[in-house]
N, C-alpha and C positions, 0 to 999 in steps of 0.2 A: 667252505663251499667248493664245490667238486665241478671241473665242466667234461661232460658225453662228448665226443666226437662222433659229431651226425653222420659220419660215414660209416667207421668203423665201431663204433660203442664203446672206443678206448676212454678210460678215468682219464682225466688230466688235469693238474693243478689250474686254477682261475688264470692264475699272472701267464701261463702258456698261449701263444700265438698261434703256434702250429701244434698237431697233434704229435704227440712223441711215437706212436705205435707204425701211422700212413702217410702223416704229411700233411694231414688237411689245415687248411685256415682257420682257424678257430678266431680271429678277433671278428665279433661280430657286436649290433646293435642285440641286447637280453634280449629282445620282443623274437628278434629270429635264431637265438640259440638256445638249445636244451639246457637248464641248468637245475639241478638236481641237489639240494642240500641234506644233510646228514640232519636229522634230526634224532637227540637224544632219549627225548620224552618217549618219541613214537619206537625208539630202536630198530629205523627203518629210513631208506630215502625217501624225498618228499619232491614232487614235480612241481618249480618254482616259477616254470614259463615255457613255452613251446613258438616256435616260430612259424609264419608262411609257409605255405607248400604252392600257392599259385601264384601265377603272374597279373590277375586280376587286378583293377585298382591300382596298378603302380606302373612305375614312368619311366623308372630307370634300370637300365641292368650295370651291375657292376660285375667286372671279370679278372680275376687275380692271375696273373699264370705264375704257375712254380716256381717258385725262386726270386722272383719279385714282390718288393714290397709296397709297387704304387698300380693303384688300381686303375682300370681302361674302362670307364666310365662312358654312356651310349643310351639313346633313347631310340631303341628298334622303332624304325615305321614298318611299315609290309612287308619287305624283304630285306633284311640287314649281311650283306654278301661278307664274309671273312675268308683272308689265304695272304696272299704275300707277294709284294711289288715284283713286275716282272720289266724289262725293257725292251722284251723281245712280242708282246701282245697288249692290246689297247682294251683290255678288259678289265672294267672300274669295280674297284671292291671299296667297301665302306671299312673295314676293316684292317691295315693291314699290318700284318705279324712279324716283318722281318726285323723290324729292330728287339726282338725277341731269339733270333735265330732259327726264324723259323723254317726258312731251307736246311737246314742242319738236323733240324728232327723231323724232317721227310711231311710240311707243310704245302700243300700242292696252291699254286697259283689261284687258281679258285677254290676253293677247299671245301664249303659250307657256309649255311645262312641259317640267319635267323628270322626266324617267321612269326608275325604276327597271326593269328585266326579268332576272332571273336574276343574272348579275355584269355587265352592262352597264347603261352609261348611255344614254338617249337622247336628242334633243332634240325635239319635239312643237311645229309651228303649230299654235294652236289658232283657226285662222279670221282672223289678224290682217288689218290693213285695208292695212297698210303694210310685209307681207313677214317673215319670218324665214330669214335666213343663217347656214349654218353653212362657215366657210372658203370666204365669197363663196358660195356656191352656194344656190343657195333652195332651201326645204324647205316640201314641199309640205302643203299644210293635211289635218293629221290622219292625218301619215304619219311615224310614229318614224325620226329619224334618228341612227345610234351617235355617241357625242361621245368622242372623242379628249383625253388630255392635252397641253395646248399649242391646243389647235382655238381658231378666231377666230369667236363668235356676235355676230350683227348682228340687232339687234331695230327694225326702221324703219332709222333713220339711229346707231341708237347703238348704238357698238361696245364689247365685251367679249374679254376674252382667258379661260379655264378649266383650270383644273390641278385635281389629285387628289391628296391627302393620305391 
C-alpha cells in the first residue's frame, strides 16, 4: 500500500509520517488521507479512501507546525486571533506562537485569525508585517480565505499544516 501526499502527489511508503519529496504530515486518520493501493488483478491503482475538504460538521482544528510533533489542538468560535506574546501591547490573542519561535520566522504580534462563517472556515491577515500564506499563496490583509483540510498556512517564515476533527 502506497500513501499520495495531498500536497505535492509524492508516492510515499505507508510507515512515512512526513512526505519525503515537501514535508508534509502525512500521519493522518485513513477517512482524511488519499490512499491508493496497487492492485494486481486490475494492473492499475485503485482509490481506497478520500478525505474531508470542509470544515462543516466538525469541532476541531488540529494544527502541526513544521518540525513539531505535538499537535495545537483549538475549537475556533467566531474569531480565533493567532501571532505571538508581546509585553510591550495588551492585545489578547487566542493563539500564541512564541514557544514555537515564532518571532524568529518574522510572526507579527497579531498575525491572523481564524474565522468561523456559516459551516466554513476561514483564514484572515490581519495586517501582518511579514505575509500570510495559505498553500503558498498570499492572503490578502483583511480578506477571508476558506481553509481546506490538509491546506498548508505559512505565518511569516513559519509553517503549519491544518486538519478538522
Amino acid at each position: 500500500m502506497t500513501i499520495f501526499c495531498p500536497n505535492c502527489h509524492h508516492e510515499n511508503q505507508t510507515s512515512a509520517l512526513f512526505c519525503s519529496e515537501c514535508g508534509y504530515r502525512l500521519e493522518r486518520d485513513t477517512k482524511d488521507t488519499l490512499i491508493i493501493e496497487l492492485s494486481p488483478e486490475l494492473g492499475s491503482a485503485v482509490l481506497t479512501g478520500w478525505g474531508t475538504s470542509g470544515f462543516a460538521g466538525k469541532k476541531e482544528v488540529i494544527l502541526y507546525v513544521k518540525g513539531n510533533d505535538t499537535p495545537i489542538i483549538f475549537t475556533p468560535e467566531d474569531r480565533f486571533v493567532i501571532g505571538r506574546h508581546s509585553r510591550t501591547t495588551d492585545v489578547e490573542i487566542n493563539l500564541d506562537l512564541t514557544p514555537f519561535a515564532a518571532d524568529k520566522y518574522g510572526v507579527s504580534r497579531v498575525h491572523a485569525a481564524f474565522q468561523v462563517e456559516e459551516k466554513d472556515l476561514y483564514l484572515v491577515d490581519l495586517n501582518s508585517k511579514n505575509g500570510t500564506f495559505l498553500n503558498e499563496d498570499p492572503v490578502p490583509a483583511n480578506q477571508p480565505a476558506p481553509i481546506h483540510d490538509g491546506d498548508t498556512i505559512r505565518l511569516g517564515q513559519l509553517m503549519m499544516y491544518i486538519y478538522f476533527k
